[in-house]
C-alpha positions as CSV (number, residue, x, y, z in Angstrom):
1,X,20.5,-1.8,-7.5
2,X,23.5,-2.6,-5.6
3,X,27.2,-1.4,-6.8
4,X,30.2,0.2,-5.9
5,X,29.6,3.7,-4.9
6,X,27.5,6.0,-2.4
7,X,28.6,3.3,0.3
8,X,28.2,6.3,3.3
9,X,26.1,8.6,1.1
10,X,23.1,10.5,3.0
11,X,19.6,9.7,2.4
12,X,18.9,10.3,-1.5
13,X,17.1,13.3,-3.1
14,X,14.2,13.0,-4.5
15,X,15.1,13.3,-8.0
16,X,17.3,10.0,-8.0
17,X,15.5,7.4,-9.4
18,X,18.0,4.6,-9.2
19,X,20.1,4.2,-6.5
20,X,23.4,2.3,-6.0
21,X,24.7,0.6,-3.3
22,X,28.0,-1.4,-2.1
23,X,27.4,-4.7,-0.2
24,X,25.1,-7.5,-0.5
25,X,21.4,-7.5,0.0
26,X,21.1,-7.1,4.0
27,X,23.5,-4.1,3.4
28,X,21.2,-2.3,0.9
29,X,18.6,-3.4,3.7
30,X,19.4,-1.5,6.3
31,X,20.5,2.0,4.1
32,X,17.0,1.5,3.2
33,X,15.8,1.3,7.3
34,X,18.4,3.9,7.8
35,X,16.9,6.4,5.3
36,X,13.3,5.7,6.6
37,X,12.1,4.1,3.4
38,X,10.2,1.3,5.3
39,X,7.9,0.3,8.0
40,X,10.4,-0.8,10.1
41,X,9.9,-4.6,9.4
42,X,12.5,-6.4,6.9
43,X,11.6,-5.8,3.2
44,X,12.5,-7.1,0.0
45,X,15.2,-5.2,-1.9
46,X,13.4,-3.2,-4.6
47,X,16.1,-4.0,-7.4
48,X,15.6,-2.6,-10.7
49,X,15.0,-5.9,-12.0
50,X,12.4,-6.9,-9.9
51,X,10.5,-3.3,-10.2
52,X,10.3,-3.8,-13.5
53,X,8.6,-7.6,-13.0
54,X,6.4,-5.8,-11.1
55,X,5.3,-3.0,-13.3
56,X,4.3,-6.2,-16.1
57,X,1.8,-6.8,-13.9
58,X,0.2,-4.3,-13.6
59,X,-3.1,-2.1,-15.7
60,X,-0.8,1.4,-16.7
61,X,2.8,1.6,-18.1
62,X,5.7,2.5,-15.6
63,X,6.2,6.2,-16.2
64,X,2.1,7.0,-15.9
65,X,1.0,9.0,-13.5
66,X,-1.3,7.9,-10.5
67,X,-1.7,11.1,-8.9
68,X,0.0,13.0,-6.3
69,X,-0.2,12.0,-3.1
70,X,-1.2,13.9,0.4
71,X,0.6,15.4,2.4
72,X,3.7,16.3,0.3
73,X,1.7,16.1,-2.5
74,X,4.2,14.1,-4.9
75,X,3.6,12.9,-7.4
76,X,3.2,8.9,-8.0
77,X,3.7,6.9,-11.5
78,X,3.0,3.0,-11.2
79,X,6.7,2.6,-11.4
80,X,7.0,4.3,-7.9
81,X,4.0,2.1,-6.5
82,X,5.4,-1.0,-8.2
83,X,9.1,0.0,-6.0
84,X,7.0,-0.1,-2.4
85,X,5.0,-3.4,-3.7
86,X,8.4,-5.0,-4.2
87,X,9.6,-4.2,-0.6
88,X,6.2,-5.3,1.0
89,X,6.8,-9.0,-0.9
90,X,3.7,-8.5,-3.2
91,X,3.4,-10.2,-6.6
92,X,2.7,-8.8,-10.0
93,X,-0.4,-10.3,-10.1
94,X,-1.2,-8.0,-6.5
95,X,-0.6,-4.4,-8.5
96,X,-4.3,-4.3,-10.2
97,X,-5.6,-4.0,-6.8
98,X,-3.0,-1.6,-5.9
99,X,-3.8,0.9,-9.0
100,X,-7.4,0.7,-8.4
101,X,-6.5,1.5,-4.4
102,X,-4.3,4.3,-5.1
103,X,-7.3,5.7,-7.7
104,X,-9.9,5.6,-5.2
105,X,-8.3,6.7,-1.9
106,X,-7.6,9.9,-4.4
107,X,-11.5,10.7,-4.3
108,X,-12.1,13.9,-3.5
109,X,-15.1,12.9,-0.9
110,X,-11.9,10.1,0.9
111,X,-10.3,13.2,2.1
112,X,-6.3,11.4,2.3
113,X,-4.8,14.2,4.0
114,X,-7.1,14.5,6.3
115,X,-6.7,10.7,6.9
116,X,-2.7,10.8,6.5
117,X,-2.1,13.9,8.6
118,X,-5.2,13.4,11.6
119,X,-4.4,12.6,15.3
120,X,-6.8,10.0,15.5
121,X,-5.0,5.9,14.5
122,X,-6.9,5.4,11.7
123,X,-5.3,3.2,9.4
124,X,-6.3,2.8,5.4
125,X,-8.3,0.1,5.0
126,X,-8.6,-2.0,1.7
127,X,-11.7,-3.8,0.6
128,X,-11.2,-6.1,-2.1
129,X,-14.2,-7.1,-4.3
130,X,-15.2,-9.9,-6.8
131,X,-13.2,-12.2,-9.2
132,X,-10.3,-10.9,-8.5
133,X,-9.7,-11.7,-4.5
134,X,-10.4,-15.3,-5.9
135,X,-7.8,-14.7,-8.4
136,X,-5.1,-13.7,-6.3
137,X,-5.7,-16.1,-3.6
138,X,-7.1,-13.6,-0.4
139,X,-8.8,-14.3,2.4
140,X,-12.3,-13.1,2.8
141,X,-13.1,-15.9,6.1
142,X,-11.7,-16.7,9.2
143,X,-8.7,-14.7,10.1
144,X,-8.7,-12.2,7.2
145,X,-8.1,-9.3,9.5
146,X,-4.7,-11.3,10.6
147,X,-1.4,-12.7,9.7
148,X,-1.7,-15.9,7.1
149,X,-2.0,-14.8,3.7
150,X,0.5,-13.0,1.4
151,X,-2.4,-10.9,-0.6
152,X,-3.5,-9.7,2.1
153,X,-0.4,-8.7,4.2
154,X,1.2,-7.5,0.8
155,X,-1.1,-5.2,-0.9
156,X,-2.0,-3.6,2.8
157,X,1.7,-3.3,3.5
158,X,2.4,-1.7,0.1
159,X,-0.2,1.1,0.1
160,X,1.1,2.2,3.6
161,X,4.5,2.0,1.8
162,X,3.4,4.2,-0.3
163,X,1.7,6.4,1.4
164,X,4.5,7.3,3.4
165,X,7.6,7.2,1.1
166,X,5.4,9.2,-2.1
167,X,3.2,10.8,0.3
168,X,5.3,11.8,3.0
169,X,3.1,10.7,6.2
170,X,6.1,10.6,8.5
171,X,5.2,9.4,12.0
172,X,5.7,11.5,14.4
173,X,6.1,14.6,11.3
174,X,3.4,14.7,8.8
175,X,1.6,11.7,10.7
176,X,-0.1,12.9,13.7
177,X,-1.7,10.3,15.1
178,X,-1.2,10.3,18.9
179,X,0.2,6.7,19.4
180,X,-0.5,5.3,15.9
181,X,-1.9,2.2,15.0
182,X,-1.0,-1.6,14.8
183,X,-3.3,-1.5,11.2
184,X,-1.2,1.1,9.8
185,X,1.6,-1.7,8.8
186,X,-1.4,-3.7,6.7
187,X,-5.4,-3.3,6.5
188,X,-6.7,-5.0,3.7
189,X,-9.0,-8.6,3.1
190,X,-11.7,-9.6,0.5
191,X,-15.0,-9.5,0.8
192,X,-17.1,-13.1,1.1
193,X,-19.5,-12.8,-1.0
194,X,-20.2,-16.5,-1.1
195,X,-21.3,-16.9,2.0
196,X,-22.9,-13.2,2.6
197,X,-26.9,-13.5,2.6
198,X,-26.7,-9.8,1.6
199,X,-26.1,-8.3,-2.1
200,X,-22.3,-7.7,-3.0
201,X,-21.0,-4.6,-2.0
202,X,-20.0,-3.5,-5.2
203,X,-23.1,-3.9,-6.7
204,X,-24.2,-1.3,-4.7
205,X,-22.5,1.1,-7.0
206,X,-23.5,-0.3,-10.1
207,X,-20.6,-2.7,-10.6
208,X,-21.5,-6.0,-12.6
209,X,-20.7,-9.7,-11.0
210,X,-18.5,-10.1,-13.8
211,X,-16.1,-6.9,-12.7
212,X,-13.8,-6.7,-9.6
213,X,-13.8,-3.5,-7.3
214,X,-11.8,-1.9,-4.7
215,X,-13.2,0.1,-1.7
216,X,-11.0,2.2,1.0
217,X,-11.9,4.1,4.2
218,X,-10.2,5.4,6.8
219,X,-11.2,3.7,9.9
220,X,-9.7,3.1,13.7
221,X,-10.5,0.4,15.7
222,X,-13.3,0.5,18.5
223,X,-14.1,-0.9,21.7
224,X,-16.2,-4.2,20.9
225,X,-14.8,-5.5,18.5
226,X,-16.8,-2.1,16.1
227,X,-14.8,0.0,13.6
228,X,-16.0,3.4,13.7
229,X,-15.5,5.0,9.9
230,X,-13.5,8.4,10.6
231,X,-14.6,11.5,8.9
């Protein structure tokens, strides 16, 4: 929220929820880039307003908790998520897939801090599953690892958002990975299960065709063209 105080303030402690700021939009912009709240790319101002367009999206009411999330291990309630899914441009409609990605990378078996602390450039990777890619318009064919489609770039962008304003995987700091990765600013597509001639994914794990599912891994790109799952 933009206002008329805290104009040269420091970076904000971690206990202020709302933030105000003097100037227009591009102003609160950069005091976001300056206090390393984003990827480095221009985002959308996360104004109170629009956070809380967001959150009526989405599966769990604002204050509930998703977690806490590795490395820092802080804790994470939908309105934080709904705060980074604003900056990365998604839409309302976008923060299902986000709860359900936040859920699973929280598996014990996923190992995040492992994956959010590791010198290798693995990225998280988001696998999007059933009616509601269709839904929310994704791309699951040509392309869909690329630049083209907002579902896609958003919800990706968002989680590493996330990730490292909640979490705390600070390149460089927390995040050790040697020279990074371009997937770390967005990983995530649909799967096509129209044109696959195998079963769907998720009904490998008992999902119904009637339900939509998320998977995440932590992977890093390999020579070929292959994508070697990381441990």
């Amino acid at each position: 929220r933009y206002g008329k105080s805290m104009i040269t303030r420091p970076r904000p402690g971690s206990d202020e929820s709302t933030v105000r700021i003097d100037g227009d939009e591009q102003a609160v912009a950069e005091h976001l880039l300056a206090w390393g709240w984003t990827d480095g790319l221009p985002i959308v101002v996360p104004t109170v307003e629009r956070v809380e367009r967001m959150c009526a999206g989405a599966n769990h009411e604002p204050d509930a908790l998703l977690g806490n999330i590795a490395p820092r291990g802080a804790p994470l309630t939908l309105r934080h998520l709904a705060a980074n899914a604003v900056m990365a441009g998604c839409l309302p409609e976008h923060m299902p897939v986000l709860e359900a990605a936040v859920a699973a990378m929280q598996e014990g078996m996923f190992n995040l801090f492992g994956m959010q602390t590791t010198t290798h450039p693995c990225a998280l990777l988001v696998i999007v599953h059933g009616e509601v890619a269709d839904r929310i318009g994704m791309n699951s064919g040509a392309g869909c690892f690329g630049p083209g489609n907002r579902a896609n770039a958003t919800i990706g962008r968002a989680m590493r958002l996330m990730m490292t304003n909640v979490g705390g995987a600070i390149p460089g700091e927390t995040d050790r990975a040697t020279q990074g990765s371009p997937a770390k600013y967005t990983w995530c597509f649909a799967e096509n299960e129209a044109a696959s001639p195998w079963p769907s994914y998720r009904s490998l794990f008992g999902f119904g065709e009637r339900e939509s599912a998320v998977t995440v891994a932590a992977v890093e790109g390999g020579p070929a063209g292959t994508y070697n799952v990381v441990d």
